[in-house]
N, C-alpha and C positions, 0 to 999 in steps of 0.2 A: 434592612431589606436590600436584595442582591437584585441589583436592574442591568440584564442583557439586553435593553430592546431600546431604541432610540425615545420611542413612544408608549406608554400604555394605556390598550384599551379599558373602558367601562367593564370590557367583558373580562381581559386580563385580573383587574381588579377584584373582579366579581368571583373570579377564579382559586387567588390566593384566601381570600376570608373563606370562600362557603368547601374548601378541598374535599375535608370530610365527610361536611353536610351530603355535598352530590353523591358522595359515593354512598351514604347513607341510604339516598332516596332513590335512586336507580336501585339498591339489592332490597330493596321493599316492593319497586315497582315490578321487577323480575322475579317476586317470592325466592330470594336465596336463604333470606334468614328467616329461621323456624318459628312466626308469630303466631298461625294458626294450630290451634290445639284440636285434635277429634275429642273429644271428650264424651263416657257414658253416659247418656241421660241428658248430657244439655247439647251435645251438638258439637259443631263448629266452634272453636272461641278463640278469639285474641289475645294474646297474652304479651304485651309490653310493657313491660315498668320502669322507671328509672333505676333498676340496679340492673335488670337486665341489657338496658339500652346501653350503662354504665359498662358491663363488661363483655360485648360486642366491641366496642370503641376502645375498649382495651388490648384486648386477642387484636385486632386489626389493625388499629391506627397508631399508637403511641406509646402501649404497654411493651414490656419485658418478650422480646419473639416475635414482634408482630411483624408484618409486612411490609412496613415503611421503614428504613433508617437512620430517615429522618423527619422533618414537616413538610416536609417538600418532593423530596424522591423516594418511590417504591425498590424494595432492593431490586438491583438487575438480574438477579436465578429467578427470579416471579415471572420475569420477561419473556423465559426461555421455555415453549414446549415439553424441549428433551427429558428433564427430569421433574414433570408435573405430580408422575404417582409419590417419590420419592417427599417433594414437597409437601404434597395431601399427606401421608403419615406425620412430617414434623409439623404441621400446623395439627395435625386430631394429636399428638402428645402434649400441645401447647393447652390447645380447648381442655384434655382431661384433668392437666396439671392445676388449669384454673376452675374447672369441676369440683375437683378436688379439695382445692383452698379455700372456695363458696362452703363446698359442705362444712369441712373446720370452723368455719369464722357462723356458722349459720347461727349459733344459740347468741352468738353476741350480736349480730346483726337485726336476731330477731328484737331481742331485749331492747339496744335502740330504735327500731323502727315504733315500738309499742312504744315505749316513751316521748318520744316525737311526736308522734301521732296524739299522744291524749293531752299533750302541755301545747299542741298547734291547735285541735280542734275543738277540746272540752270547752272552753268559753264560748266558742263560736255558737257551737249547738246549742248551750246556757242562754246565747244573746235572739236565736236565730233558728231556734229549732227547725223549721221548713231548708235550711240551708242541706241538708245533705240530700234533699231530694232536687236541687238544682242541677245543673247539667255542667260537662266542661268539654272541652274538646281533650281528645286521648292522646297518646302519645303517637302510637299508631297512627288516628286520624291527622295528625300534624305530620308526618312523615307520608303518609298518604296521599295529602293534597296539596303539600308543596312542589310547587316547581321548579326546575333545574334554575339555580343562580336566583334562587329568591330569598333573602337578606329577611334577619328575623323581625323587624319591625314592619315590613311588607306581608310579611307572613301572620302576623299575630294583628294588625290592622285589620286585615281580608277579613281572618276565621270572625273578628268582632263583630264586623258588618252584617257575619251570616248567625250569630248568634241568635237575633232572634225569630228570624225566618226558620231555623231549623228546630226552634224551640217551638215555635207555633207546631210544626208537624210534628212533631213528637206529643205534645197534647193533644193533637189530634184524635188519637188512637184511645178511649174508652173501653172497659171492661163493664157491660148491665149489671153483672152478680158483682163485681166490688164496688160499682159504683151504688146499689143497693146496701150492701151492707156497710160501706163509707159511710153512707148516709145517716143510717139506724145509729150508729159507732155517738156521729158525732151529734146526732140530735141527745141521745140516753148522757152522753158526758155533757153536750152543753145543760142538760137541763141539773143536772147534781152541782158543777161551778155555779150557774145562778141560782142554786139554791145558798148554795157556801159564801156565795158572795154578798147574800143579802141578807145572811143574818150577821158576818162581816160587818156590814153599814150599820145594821139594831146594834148591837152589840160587839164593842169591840176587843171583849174579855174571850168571846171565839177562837179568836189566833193564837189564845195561848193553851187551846187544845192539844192534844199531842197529834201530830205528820197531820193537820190541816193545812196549811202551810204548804208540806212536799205534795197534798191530794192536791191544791189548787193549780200548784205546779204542774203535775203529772195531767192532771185533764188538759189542762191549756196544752199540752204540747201533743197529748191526741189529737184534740179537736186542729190545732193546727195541720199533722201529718194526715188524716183524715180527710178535709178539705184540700188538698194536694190532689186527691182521686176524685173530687166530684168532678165534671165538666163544667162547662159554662153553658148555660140552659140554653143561650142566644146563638152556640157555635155553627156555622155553617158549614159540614164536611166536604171540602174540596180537596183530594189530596195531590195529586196530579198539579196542579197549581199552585201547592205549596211547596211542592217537590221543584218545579219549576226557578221559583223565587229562591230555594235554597243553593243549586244550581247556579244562577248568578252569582254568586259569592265564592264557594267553594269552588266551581270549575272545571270539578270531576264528578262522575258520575256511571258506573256499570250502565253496561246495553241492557241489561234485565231490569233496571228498575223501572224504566220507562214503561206506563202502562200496566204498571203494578203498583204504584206509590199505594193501591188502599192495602195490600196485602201484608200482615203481620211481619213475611218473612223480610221484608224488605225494609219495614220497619227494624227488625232485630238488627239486619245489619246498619243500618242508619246509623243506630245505638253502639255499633262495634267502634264507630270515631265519635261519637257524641255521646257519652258515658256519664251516667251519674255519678255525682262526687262521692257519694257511699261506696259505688262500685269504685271507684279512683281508691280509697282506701282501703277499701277490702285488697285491693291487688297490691298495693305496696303492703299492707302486712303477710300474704302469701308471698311475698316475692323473694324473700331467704330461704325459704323450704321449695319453691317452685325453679327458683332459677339455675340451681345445683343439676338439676335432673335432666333441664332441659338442655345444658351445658353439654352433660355426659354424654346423654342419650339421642338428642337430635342435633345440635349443632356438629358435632364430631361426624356424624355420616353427611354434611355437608362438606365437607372439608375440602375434594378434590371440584365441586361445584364452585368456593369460594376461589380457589386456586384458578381457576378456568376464567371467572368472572373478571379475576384483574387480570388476569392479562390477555384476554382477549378486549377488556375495555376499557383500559388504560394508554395514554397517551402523553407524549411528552412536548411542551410547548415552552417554547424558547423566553428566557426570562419569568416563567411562574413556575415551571418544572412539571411533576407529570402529574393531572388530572382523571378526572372521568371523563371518557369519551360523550358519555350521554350527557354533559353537562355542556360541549359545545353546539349542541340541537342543530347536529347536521342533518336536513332532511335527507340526504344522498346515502348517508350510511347507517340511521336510524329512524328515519321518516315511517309511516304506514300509510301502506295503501288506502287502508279504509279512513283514514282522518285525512283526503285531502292533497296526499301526495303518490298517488298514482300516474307514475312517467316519469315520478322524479325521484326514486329511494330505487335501491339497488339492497336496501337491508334482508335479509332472510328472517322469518319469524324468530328465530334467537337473538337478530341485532335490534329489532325494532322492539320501540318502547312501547309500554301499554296503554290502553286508552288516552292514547294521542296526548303523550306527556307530552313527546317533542316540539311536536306543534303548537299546543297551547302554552308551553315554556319559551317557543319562540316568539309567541303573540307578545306574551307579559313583558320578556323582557326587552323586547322593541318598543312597546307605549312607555315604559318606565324609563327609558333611557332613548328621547327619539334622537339624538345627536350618534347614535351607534352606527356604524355603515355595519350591515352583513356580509356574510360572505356570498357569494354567488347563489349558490344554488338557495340558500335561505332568502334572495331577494327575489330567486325566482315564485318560490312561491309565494312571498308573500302578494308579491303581484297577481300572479291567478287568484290570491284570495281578494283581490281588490276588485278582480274584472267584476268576478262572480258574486261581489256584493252591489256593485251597479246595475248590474244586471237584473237581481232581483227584487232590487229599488224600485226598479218600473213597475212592480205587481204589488208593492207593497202602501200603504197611506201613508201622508203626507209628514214631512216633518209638524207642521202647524197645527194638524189636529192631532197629533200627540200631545203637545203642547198642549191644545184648550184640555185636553181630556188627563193631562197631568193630576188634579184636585181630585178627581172620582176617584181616577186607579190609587191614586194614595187613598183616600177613606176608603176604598175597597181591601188594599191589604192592608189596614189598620196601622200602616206605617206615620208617624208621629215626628218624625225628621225634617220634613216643609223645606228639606234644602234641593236646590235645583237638580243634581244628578240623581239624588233616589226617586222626585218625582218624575226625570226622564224614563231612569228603569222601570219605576212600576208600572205609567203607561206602554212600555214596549210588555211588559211582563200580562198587563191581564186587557190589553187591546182584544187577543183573542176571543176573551172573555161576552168585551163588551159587544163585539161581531155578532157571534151567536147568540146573544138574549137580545139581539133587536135595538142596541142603547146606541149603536154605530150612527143610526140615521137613516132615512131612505131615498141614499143617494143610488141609482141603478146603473151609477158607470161603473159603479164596483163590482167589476163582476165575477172576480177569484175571491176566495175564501181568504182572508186577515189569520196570518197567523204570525206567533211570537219570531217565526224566522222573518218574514217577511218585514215585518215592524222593526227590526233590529238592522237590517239592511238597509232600509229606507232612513235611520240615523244613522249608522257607519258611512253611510254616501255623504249625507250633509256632513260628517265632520272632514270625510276624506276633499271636498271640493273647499270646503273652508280652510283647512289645512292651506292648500294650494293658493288660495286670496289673500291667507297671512303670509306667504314666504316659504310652504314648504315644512321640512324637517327640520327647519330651522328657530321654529317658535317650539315650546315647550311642549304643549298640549294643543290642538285643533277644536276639542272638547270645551269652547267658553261659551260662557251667556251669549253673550254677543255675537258668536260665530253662526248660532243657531236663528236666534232672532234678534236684530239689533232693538228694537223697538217694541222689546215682549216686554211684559209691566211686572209678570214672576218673578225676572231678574235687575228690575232696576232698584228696587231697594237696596240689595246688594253692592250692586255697583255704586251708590250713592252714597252706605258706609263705606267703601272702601278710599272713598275721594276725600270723604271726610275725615282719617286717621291720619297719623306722620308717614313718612316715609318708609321710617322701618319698620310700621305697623302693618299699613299696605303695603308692603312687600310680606311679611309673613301671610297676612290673610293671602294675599295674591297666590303665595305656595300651597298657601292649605287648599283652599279653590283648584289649582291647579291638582293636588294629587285627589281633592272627590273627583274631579271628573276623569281623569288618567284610569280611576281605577271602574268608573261608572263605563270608560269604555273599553275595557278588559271583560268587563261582567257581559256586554252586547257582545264582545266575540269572543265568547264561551258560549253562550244561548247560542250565537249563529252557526258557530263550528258543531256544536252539538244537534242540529238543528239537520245542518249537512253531510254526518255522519249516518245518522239518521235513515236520511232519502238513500246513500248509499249500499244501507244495508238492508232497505225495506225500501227500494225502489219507488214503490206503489202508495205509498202510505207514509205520513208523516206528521203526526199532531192530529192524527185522527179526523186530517183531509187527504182524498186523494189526488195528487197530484203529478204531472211528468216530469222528473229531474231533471233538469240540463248540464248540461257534461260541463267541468268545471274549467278544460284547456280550448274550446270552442266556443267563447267568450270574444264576438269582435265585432258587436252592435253597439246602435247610439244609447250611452245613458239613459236620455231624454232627461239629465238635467240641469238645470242652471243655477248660477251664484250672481248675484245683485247684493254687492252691499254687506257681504257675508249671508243673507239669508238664503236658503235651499226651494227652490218649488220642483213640483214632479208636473210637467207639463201633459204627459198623459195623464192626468187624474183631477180631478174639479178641484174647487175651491172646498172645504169643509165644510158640514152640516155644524149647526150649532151645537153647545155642550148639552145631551140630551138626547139628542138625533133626531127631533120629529119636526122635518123640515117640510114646510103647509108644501103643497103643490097647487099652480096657480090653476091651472086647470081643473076640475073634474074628470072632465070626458078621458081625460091621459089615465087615470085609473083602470075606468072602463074598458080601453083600448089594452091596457096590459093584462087586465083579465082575462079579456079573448084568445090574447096569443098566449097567455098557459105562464106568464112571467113575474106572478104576485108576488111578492115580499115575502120570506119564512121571513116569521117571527120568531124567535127565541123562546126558552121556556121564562128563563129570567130567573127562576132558583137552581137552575142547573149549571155546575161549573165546567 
């Protein structure tokens, strides 16, 4: 390793490992490279496979012609304006030549991908039949929803977390007429296996029938595929709040899906990064006859776009050598307006990333790494994002009855985890929830509408003010048991094995704790940034309350909070109703009195999400 710099940053670091990755993920973020296919009859599709992703990183990064000439520097004529078109033809002679050598090699390619394929998954589906209708994340969606300078174990930790919140939305979506005929399928098969199987038990001269054996076989693996398509008779279709909760993980999200989560199409795209593993192998065995073509035909008219890409975003940094511009999340030079940095990007919509990669790639890799100092204009905002999460702290409920209402919103999303950060998020995630069916309580100081932005505010303040009672950016994480409530009884078992292991044990546990909650408060400002994109681009409307934005650089009122001891109170806002919310009032006549003046309680419907 060649070190020009006295010091290297986290970010320098983070620089040299991930070079190609960023470059990867910004020309996916800016559609350079040809994923989407129009196709007859189905549409829109994705098409990424690993042979294809294999000879993109080829042509580009490391192969015979490509762009770099070395791991570290882009050739200096890539640099240069002057002879761009020139460029664009030797890299489309490059792209056709490896067109070319794909079509040659395809018969052998295909022959191993098929053998691969049946010596990887023949047992599996022998062991596991229901396994190809499992889900994976895509290559695509991995490319999609990483962030600039996020390290593959961050990367593949995250998508874990949201596997099965996006798995619940994905069942969500039923068909009547297959879920009928699923049905019919598997009652006609189950009833012929208990028939086989029970004269099996009389008689067990049966088995030596001829194909009873591969019939028992073959029905058990209908009946299994079959029951894949029934629902769950008990399911409660929320999709908007499933969509929500997948959101927290993932972190990116189209402005259209918002307020469409019930709509098929949104589903399909859902499925374009969350792919069944059938479909995962269907596309690696098209992908020797697919990748040739798309080589020829579509990557080559990208050529002088590819040319233009690096070097207009491409940058040379003293001691790691040249990167991606988009990979040091400068707001100033690829900020967006609409995510939060308006006053502060000077990007033209060609420099700015899309759905607020930058920004949310600056969030991630500030909580991952709080020892990082930024650069200015990145401090700047992160500071506006700090006013504006105080701010809307004061309108939002308490840390503490998040807290008590932790246990519900977990049995509400059927999350089974019982660790301290998911029960934080799910109470920020389905608060809204409990607001509107009336479970909040009838406390009437509350008098703005609870929503998942507002909840996730009111905890980014308490960690931001705890933060500042430990020492600042100088502690790990701000995000502990303790910091929240010293005296909360959720988290004292916790603390009590941790006291009680060696050293080097609590210390590991003490990291692991540390990176659930790092990443538990990454997921709150994805909901908040998303939240506040939102208000931005729908003024008036936001979580389907209406509400007045407030400008996000006119931020210069009091909190209104305090830290005692680490724990957070919102002093405009009462002490919390019980878990349950139906808190007696001592009065009567106070009823009475608010029915006159027109001020009753809505009640909730309570099956409505």
């Amino acid at each position: 390793m060649c070190i020009h710099k006295k010091e290297l940053t986290e970010l320098d670091i983070y620089h040299r490992i991930l070079r190609f990755k960023n470059y990867m993920v910004a020309m996916i973020n800016k559609s350079v490279l040809p994923v989407h296919l129009q196709l007859p009859l189905l549409g829109n599709v994705v098409f990424l496979t690993q042979g294809l992703k294999y000879n993109f990183e080829l042509i580009l990064f490391w192969g015979p012609g490509s762009l770099f000439q070395n791991k570290w520097n882009l050739h200096p004529k890539y640099k240069r304006s002057g002879n761009r078109l020139e460029l664009a033809q030797q890299l489309s002679r490059v792209i056709l030549l490896m067109g070319v050598a794909n079509l040659l090699l395809c018969p052998f390619i295909l022959v191993w991908q098929v053998l691969y394929a049946f010596f990887s998954y023949t047992e599996v589906i022998r062991r596991e039949p229901g396994s190809l209708g499992a889900r994976r994340w895509s290559l695509y969606g991995r490319l999609y929803l990483r962030h600039f300078n996020e390290l593959n174990h961050e990367l593949h930790g995250r998508l874990g977390r949201g596997y099965k919140p996006t798995s619940k939305y994905m069942n969500s979506f039923t068909s009547p007429l297959l879920t009928v005929i699923a049905k019919n399928v598997a009652f006609f098969s189950g009833s012929v296996l208990a028939v086989l199987i029970a004269l099996t038990v009389y008689d067990e001269d049966v088995l030596t029938v001829q194909h009873i054996l591969t019939a028992i076989t073959v029905l058990g693996v209908v009946i299994t595929i079959t029951r894949s398509f029934i629902p769950d008779e008990h399911l409660v279709w929320c999709p908007e709040q499933l969509l929500q909760c997948v959101l927290a993980h993932i972190h990116y999200m189209p402005d259209h899906w918002r307020g469409n989560a019930h709509k098929s199409e949104t589903r399909d795209e859902v499925a374009q990064l969350f792919q069944y593993k059938a479909v995962f192998i269907l596309e690696e065995l098209l992908s020797p006859i697919v990748t040739p073509f798309i080589l020829i035909f579509l990557l080559r008219n990208k050529s002088l776009e590819i040319i233009d890409f690096f070097r207009n975003f491409t940058v040379e940094v003293v001691g790691v050598g040249d990167i991606c511009s988009f990979a040091q999340m400068d707001i100033r030079r690829h900020g967006n307006p609409a995510w939060m940095s308006e006053g502060q990007t000077e990007a033209s919509m060609y420099q700015q990333a899309e759905n607020g990669k930058t920004e949310l790639s600056l969030m991630h890799f500030t909580i991952k790494n709080p020892r990082w100092q930024p650069p200015q204009e990145s401090s700047v905002f992160i500071s506006h994002l700090k006013e504006k999460v105080q701010h809307d702290a004061q309108g939002g409920p308490s840390t503490q009855l998040l807290l008590s209402e932790a246990p519900l919103c977990t049995s509400l999303q059927s999350n089974q985890s019982g660790t301290g950060p998911d029960d934080l998020l799910a109470s920020v995630l389905a608060h809204p929830i409990l607001t509107a069916s009336g479970l909040q309580g009838r406390d009437h100081r509350f008098i703005r509408p609870s929503t998942a932005a507002s909840a996730a505010a009111s905890v980014l303040a308490s960690l931001s003010t705890s933060q500042f009672a430990h020492g600042g950016r100088g502690r790990p994480h701000g995000l502990l048991p303790s910091s929240l409530h010293p005296e909360a009884t959720m988290y004292h078992s916790d603390r009590t094995a941790v006291d009680s292991l060696s050293n080097s044990e609590s210390h590991m546990r003490s990291n692991a704790l540390h990176s659930e909650f790092a990443s538990a408060e990454m997921s709150l400002h994805a909901i908040y940034m998303h939240e506040l994109h939102q208000q931005s681009s729908h003024p008036q409307r936001t979580s389907g309350h209406w509400q007045n934005p407030v400008p996000m650089r006119d931020l210069h009122t009091n909190t209104g909070f305090h830290a005692h001891g680490g724990h957070v109170s919102n002093i405009s806002t009462s002490s919390p109703a019980p878990l349950g919310g139906w808190a007696e009032v001592e009065e009567e006549n106070q009823e009475d009195q608010e029915i006159n003046l027109g001020s009753t309680p809505t009640h909730g419907t309570g099956s409505s999400c």
